[in-house]
Biopython code that builds the backbone (N, CA, C, O; Angstrom):
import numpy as np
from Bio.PDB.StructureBuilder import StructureBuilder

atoms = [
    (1, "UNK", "N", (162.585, -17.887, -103.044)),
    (1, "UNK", "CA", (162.488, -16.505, -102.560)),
    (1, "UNK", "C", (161.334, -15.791, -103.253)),
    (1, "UNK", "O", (160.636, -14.967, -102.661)),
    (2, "UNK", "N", (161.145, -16.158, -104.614)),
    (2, "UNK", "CA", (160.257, -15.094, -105.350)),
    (2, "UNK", "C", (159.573, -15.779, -105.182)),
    (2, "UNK", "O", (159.834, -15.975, -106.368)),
    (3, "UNK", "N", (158.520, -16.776, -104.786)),
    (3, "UNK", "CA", (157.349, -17.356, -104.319)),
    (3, "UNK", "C", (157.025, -17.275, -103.082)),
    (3, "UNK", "O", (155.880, -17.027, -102.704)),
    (4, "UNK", "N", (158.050, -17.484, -102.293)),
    (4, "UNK", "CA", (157.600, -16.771, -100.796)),
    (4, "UNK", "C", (157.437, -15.499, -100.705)),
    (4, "UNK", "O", (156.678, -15.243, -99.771)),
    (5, "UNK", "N", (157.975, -14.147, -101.509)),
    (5, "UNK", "CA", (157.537, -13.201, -101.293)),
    (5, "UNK", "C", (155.802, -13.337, -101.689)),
    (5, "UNK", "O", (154.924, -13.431, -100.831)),
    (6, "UNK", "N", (155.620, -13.326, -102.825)),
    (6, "UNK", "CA", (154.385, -13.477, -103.824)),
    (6, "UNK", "C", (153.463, -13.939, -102.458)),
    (6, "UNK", "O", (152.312, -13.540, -102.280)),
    (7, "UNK", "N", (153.973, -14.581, -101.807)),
    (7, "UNK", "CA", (152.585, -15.661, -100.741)),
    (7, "UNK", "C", (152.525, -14.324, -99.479)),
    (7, "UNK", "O", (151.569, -13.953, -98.796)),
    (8, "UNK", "N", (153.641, -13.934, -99.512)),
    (8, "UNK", "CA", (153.354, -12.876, -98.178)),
    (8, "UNK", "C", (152.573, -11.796, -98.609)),
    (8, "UNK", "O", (151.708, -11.282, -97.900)),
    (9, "UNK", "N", (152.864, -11.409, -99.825)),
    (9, "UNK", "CA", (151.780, -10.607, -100.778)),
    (9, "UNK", "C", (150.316, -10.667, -100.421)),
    (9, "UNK", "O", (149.564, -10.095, -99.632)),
    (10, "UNK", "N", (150.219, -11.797, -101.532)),
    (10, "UNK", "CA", (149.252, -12.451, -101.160)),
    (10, "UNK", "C", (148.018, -12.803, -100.205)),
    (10, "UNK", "O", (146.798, -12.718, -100.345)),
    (11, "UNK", "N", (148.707, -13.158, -99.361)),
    (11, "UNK", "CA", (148.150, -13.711, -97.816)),
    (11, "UNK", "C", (147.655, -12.017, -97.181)),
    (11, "UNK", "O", (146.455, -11.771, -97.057)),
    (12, "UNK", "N", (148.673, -11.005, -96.838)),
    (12, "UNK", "CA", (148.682, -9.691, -96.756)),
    (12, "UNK", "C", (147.615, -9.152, -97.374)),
    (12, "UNK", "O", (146.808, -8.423, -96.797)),
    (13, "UNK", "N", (147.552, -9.470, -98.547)),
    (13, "UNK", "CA", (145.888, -8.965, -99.377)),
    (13, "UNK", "C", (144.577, -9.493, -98.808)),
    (13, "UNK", "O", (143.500, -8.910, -98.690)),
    (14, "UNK", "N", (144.853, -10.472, -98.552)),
    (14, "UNK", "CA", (143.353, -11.307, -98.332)),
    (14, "UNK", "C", (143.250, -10.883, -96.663)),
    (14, "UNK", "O", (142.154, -10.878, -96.104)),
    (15, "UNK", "N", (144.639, -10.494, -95.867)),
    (15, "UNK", "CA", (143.445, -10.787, -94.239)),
    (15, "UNK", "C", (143.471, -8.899, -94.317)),
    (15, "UNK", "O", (142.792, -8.324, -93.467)),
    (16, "UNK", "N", (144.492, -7.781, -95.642)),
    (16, "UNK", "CA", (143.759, -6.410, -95.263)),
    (16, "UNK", "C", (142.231, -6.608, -95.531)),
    (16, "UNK", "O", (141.498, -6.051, -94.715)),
    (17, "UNK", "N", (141.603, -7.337, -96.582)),
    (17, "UNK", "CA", (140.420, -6.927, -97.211)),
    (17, "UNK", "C", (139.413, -7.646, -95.818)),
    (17, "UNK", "O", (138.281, -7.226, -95.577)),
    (18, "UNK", "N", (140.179, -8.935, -94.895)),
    (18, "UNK", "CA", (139.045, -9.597, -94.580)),
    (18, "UNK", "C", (139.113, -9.078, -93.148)),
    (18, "UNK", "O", (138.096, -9.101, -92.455)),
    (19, "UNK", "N", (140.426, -8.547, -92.611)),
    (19, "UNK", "CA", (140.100, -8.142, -91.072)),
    (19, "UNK", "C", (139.167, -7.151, -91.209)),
    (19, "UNK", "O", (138.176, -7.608, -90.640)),
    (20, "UNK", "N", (138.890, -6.029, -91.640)),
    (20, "UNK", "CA", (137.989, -5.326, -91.143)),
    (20, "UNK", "C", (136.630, -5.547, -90.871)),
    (20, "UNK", "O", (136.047, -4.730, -90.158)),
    (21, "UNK", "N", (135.887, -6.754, -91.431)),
    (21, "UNK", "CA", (135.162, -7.442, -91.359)),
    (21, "UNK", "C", (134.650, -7.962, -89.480)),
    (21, "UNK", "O", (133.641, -8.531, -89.061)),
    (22, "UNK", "N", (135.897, -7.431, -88.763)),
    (22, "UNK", "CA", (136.208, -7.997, -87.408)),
    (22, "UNK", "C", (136.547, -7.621, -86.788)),
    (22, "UNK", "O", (136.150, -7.883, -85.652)),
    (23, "UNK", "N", (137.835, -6.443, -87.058)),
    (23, "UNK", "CA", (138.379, -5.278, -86.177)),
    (23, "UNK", "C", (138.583, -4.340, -86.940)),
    (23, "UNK", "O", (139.528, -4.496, -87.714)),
    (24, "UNK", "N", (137.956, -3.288, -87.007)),
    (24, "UNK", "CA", (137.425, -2.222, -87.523)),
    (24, "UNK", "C", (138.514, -1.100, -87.240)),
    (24, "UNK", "O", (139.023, -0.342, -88.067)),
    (25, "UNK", "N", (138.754, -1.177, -85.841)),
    (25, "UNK", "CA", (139.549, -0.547, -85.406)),
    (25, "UNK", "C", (141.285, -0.570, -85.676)),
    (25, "UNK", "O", (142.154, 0.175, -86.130)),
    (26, "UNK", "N", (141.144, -2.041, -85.032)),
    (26, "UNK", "CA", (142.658, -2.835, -85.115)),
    (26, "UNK", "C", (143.515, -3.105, -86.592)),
    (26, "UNK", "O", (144.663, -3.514, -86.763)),
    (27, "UNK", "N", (142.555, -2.736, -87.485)),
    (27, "UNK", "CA", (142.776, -2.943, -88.512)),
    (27, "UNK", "C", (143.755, -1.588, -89.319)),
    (27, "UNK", "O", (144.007, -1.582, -90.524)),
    (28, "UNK", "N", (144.157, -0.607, -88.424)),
    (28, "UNK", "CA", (144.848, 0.619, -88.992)),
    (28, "UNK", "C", (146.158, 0.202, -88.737)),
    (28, "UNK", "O", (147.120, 0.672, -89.344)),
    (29, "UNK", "N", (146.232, -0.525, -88.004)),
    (29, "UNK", "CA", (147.854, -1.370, -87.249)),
    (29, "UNK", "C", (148.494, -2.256, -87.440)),
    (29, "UNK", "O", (149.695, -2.468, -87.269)),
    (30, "UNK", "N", (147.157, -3.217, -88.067)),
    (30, "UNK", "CA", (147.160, -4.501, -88.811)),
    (30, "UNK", "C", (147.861, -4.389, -89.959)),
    (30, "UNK", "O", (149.027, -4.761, -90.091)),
    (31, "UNK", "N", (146.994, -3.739, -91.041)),
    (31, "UNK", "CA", (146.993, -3.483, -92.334)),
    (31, "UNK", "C", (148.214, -2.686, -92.464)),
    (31, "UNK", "O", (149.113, -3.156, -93.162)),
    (32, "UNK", "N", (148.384, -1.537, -91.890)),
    (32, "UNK", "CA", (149.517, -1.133, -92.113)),
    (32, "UNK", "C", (150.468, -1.889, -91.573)),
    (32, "UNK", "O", (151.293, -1.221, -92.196)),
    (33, "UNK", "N", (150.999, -2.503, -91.114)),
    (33, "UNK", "CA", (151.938, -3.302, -90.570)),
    (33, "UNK", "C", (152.101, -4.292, -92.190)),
    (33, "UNK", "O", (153.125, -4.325, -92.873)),
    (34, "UNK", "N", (150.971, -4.923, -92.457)),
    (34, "UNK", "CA", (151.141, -6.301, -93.676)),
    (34, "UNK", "C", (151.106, -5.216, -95.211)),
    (34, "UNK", "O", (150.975, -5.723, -96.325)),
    (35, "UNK", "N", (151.229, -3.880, -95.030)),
    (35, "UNK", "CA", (151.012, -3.275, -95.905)),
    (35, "UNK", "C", (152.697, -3.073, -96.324)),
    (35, "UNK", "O", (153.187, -3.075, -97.453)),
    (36, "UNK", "N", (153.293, -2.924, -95.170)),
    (36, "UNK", "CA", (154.863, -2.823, -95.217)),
    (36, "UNK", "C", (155.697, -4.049, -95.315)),
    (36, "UNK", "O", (156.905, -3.865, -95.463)),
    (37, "UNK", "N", (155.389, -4.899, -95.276)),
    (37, "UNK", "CA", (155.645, -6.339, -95.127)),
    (37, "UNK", "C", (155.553, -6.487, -96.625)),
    (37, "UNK", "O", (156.615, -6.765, -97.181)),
    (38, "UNK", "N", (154.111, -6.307, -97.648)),
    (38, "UNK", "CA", (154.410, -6.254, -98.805)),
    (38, "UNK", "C", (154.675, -5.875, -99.374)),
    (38, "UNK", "O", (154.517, -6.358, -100.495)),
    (39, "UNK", "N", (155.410, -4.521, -99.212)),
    (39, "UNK", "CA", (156.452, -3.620, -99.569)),
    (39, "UNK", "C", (157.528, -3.970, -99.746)),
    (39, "UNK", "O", (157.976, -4.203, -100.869)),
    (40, "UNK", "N", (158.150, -4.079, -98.721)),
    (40, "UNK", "CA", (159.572, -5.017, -98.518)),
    (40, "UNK", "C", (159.788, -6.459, -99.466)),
    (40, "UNK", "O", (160.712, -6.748, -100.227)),
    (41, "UNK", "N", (158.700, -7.139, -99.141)),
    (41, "UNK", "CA", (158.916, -8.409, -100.034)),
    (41, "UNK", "C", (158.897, -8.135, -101.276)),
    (41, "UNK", "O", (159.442, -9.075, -101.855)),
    (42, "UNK", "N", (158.464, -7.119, -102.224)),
    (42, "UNK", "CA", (158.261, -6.309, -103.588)),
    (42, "UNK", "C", (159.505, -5.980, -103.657)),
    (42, "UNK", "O", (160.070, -6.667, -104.508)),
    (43, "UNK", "N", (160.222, -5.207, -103.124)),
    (43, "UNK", "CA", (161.442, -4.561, -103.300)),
    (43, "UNK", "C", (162.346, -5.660, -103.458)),
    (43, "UNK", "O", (163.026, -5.902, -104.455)),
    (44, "UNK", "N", (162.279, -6.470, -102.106)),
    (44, "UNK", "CA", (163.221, -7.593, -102.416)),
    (44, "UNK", "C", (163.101, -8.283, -103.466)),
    (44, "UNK", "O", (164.096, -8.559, -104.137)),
    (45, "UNK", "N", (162.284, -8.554, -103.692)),
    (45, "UNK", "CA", (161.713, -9.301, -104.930)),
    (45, "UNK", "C", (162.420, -8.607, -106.310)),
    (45, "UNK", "O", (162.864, -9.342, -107.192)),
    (46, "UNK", "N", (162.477, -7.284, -106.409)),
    (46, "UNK", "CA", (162.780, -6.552, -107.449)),
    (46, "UNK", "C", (164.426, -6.472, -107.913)),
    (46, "UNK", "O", (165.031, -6.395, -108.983)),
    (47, "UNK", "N", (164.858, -6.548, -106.164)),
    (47, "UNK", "CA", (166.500, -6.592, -106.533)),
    (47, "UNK", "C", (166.868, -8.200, -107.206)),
    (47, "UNK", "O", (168.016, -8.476, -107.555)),
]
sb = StructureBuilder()
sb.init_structure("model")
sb.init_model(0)
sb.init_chain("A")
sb.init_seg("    ")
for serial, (resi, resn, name, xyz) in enumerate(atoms, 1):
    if name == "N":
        sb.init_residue(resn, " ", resi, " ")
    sb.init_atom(name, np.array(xyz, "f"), 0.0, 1.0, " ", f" {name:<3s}", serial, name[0])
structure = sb.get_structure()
């Protein structure tokens, strides 16, 4: 569990920094979407 969160983290970091690179736009929907995703997996992670 605590390594699969860490990877969704993770992974979540690398395509916010690299989509915009590509969708400039799409990327407010994107990012926020994997921004909450690593939220959740943090929290879970925490309980």
């Amino acid at each position: 569990m605590k390594s699969w969160s860490l990877f969704i983290v993770t992974l979540g970091t690398i395509l916010i920094i690299a989509y915009p690179a590509t969708h400039s736009m799409g990327n407010l929907y994107f990012g926020g979407g994997l921004i909450g995703i690593g939220t959740i997996a943090f929290f879970l992670r925490k309980k």
